[in-house]
N, C-alpha and C positions, 0 to 999 in steps of 0.2 A: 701566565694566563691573562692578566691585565695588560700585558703589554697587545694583545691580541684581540683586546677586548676593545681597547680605547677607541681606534678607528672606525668600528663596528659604530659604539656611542654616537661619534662626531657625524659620522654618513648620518646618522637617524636625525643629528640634531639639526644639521642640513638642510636633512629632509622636511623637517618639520616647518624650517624655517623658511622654505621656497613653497608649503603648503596655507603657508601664514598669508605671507605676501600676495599669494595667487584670490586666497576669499576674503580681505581685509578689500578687497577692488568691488564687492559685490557687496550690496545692500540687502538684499532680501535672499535666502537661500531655502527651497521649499518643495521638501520629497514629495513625490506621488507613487503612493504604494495600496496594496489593497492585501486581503487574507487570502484570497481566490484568484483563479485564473478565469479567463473569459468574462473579464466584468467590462472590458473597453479604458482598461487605466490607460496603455500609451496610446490613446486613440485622445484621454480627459487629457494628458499630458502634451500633445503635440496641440492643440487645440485651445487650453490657455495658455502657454509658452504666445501662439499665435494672434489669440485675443487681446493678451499685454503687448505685444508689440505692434496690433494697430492700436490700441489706447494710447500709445506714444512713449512706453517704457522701452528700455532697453536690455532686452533678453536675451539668455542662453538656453540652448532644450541640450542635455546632456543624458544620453540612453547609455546607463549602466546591466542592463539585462542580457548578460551574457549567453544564454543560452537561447532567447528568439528575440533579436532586436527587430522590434520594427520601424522603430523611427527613421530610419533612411527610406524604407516603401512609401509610410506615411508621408512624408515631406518631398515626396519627390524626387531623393537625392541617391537612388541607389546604385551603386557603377563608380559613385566620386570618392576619390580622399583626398582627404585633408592634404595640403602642404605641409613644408616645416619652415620654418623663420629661427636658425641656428639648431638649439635642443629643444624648441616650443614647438606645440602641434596647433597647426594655426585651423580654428572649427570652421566650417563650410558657411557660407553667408545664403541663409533663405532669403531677409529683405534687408534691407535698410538697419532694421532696430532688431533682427535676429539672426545668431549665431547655432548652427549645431555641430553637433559633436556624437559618435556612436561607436562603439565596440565595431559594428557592423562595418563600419568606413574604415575599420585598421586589420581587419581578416581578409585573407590570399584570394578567398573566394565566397560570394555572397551566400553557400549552401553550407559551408564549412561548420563544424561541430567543435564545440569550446568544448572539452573535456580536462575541469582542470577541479583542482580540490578548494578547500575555503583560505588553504594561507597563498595561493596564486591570485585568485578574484581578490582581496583584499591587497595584492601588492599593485596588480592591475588599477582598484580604482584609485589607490594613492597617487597614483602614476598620471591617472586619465585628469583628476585634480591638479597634479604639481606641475605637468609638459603642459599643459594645453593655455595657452595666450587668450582669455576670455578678455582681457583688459577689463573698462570700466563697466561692470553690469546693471543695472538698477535688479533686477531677479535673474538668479536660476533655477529652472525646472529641471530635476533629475528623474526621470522615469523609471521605476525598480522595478524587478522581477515579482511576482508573486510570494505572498510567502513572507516569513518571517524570519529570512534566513539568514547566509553568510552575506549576499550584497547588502540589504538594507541595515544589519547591523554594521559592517566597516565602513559605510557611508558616514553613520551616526554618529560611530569613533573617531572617524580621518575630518568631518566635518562636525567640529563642536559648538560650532555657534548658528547651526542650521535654523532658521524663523522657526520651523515647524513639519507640520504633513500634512499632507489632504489625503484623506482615506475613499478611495471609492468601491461602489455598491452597484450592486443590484438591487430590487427591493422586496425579492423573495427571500426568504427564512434562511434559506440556507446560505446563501451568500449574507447575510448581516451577519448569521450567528460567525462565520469567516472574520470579518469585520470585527465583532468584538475581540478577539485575538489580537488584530492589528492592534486597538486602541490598548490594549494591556502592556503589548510591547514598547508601545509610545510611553506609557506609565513609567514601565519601568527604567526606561533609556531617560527619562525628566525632556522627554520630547513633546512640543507643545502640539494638542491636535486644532490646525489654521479650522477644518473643518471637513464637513463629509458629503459624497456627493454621489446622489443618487442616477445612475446610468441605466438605458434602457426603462427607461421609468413611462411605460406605454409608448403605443406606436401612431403617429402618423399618416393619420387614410392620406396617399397621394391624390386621391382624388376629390376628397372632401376637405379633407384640412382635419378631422376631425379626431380626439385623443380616442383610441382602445387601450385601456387597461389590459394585455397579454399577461404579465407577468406578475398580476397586483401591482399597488403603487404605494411608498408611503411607508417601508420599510425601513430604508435608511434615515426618512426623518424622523420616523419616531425612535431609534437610536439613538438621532442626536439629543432629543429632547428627552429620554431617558439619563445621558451622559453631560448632558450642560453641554455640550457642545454646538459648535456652531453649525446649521443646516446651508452650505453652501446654496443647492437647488437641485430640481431635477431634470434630467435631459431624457426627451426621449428617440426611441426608434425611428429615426426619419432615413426615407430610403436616400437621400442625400449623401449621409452618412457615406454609407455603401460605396455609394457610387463615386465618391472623391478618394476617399480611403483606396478603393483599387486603381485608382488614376494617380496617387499619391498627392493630391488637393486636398490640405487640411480645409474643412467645409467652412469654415466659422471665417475664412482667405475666399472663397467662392461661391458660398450659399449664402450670404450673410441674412440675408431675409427666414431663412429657415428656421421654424421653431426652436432646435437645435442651437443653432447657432445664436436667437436670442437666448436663447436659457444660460448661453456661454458668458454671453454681454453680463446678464445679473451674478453669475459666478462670479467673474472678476471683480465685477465694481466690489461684489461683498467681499473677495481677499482685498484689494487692495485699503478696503477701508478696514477693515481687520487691522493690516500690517504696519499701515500707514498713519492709521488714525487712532482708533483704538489702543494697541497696544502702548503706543507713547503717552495716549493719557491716561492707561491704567498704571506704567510706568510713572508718571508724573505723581498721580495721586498716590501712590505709596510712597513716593520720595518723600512727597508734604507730610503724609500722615508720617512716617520716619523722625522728619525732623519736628513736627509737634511734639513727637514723644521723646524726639531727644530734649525740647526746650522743656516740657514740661518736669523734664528730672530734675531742672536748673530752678535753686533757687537764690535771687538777688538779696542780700540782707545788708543791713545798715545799720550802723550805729554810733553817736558821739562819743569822744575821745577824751581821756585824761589820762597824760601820762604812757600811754598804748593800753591804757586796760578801758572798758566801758563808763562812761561817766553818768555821775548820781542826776545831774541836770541835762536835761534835754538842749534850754532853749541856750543855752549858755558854752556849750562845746565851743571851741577853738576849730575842732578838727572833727568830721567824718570819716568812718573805715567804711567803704563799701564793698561786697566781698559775694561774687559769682562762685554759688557753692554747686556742684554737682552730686547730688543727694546718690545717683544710683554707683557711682563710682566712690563715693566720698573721699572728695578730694575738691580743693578750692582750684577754682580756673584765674581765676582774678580775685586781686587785692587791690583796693586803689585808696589814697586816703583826699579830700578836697576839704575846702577851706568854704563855710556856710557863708548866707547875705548875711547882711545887717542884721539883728536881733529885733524885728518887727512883728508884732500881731498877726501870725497867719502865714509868713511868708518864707519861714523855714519844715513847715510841716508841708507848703504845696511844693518847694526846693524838694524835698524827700520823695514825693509824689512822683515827681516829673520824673525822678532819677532812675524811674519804672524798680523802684522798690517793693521787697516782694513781705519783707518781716524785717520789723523796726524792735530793736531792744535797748530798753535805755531803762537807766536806774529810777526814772519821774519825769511825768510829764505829763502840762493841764490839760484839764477837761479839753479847754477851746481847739488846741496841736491835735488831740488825738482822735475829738471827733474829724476836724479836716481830711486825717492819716485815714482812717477807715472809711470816713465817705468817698475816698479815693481806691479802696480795693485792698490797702496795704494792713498787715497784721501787727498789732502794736505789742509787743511783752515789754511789760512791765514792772518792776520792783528788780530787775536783775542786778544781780551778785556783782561787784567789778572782779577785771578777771578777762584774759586774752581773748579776743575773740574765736579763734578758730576752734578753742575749749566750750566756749562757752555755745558757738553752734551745734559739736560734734554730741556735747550733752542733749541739748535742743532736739536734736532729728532722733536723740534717740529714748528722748521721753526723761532724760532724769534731768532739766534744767527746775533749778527750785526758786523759785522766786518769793520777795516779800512784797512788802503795801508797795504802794505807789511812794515814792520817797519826796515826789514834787511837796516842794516846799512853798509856793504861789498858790 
């Protein structure tokens, strides 16, 4: 049975490992999915795919919707496929800075019916990840089916380090209440929601310019702002749309002036400041806060030496222990022993100081040493017992060090 099994493993491990390489090339990786059908997702998908790559990013649009792709109509491209470049499926070039890719460009015939169950679309999209030569990406856009199904979950799986989603809307009821679904799913998969984007969000008088609320408006942002989520923006009905979408001219490439197609511009600029900006310094700032609470478990102690046990005289030591104690792990990180200045008024208690000392213990030591120690931040015990140091901390942190008078004898 093992013997049969093995190769099986290594194909997967292969596999895994030619799915590494292919997304470790791309920076940003970021599903567009919705709970509903008819909300205009691959319409928001072919459209920022487009707006980043006149921003000057360098994009992929990859339509995983097996059962009505339209990103080949959308873009123009339907009738073309893909080449191959060995075992790689080289994606159709729309401009300069974008690449696609579609189910739809690898079917016999443009009307053809994908009739396949969830463990065929999940070896397909491994497939359409691991063959296809995206090279270097700054984003890819993936355009999902509806739904909260078999694609957008093996997307989620086969791609584990995806940025995030964008969820889009209509801004009637019943499309958000769709919507909250999506975001549940995002929940659960620890898929971060980039943000959510209000489509068809009022129409466009062609002849006035002017917004009609058709469909309510305002749906999807208060979502967001129910959700903490971020409100991308809202696009409305411009018969622009229309008119490009069936000529396969993503509008935002040919309308640019169109309501539309601004509302596209403020989407971007807010993902990419999302993706780009945000997230790295909310990444940052946890790191800090991270490492403060790791510094603050550390605490630096000090103390003069006789013998290796703590000595009765402060100013008079031969020798300091200094000793990087990690209180939440208890255990010493460092031990170090140095050799004090000259025995002068003041200048071994600011030596102590500097030494970013955190708790001084010593058998005695005068008034003048200890105020210095303390108006420096540093904790002075005093009267302590002689006796190892690292005994003499572990009682310390844990409340049973017993201390007598101050033993200074000055």
């Amino acid at each position: 049975m093992n013997s049969h099994q093995q190769p099986e493993n290594a194909d997967q491990a292969m596999e895994e490992l030619q799915i590494s390489q292919t997304l470790k090339q791309i920076t940003y990786k970021i599903l567009v999915f919705s709970g509903k059908g008819g909300v205009g997702k691959s319409t928001a998908s072919a459209n920022l795919a487009v707006a980043l790559a006149l921003a000057g990013k360098k994009v992929g649009l990859l339509d995983i919707d097996f059962h009505g792709p339209s990103i080949p109509k959308l873009m123009g491209l339907v009738g073309r496929r893909p080449d191959m470049i060995g075992e790689k499926i080289l994606p159709l070039s729309f401009s300069e800075n974008l690449l696609v890719l579609s189910l739809g460009m690898l079917l016999n015939a443009g009307d053809d019916a994908v009739i396949w169950r969830g463990p065929m679309k999940n070896g397909a999209i491994r497939q359409l990840i691991k063959d296809v030569a995206w090279g270097e990406l700054d984003y890819l856009i993936v355009d999902s089916p509806p739904g909260t199904g078999d694609e957008p979950l093996s997307l989620v799986q086969t791609m584990q380090d995806l940025s995030g989603a964008i969820v889009v809307t209509q801004p009637q009821q019943l499309s958000v209440d769709d919507v909250r679904r999506s975001i549940s799913f995002c929940e659960k998969l620890n898929l971060p929601v980039i943000g959510i984007i209000e489509n068809m969000s009022g129409f466009v008088c062609p002849n006035c310019g002017s917004l009609i609320d058709i469909f309510k408006s305002g749906g999807g942002q208060q979502l967001a702002e129910e959700k903490n989520i971020l409100f991308l923006g809202k696009v409305p009905i411009d018969p622009a749309i229309v008119e490009s979408s069936d000529e396969g001219k993503p509008f935002v490439y040919h309308f640019g002036k169109s309501p539309a197609a601004q509302a596209f511009d403020t989407i971007v600029n807010r993902v990419v400041q999302y993706l780009e900006v945000d997230v790295p310094a909310r990444a940052q700032k946890e790191q800090e806060h991270s490492d403060v609470k790791k510094i603050e478990s550390i605490t630096r102690f000090a103390m003069p030496l006789e013998n290796g046990m703590v000595s009765a005289h402060f100013g008079h030591a031969s020798q300091f222990s200094f000793i990087d104690y990690d209180r939440a792990k208890n255990v010493a990180l460092k031990i170090e022993q140095k050799t004090p200045p000259p025995h002068e008024q003041g200048v071994i208690p600011k030596w102590i100081a500097d030494e970013k000392v955190d708790v001084l213990f010593t058998g005695g030591i005068g008034h003048r040493a200890r105020e210095i120690l303390e108006g420096r931040g540093v904790t002075v015990v005093s009267g302590v017992p002689q006796g190892k140091p690292l005994n003499l901390i572990s009682k310390y942190l844990k409340g049973e060090l017993e201390t007598s008078d101050n033993m200074c004898d000055h």
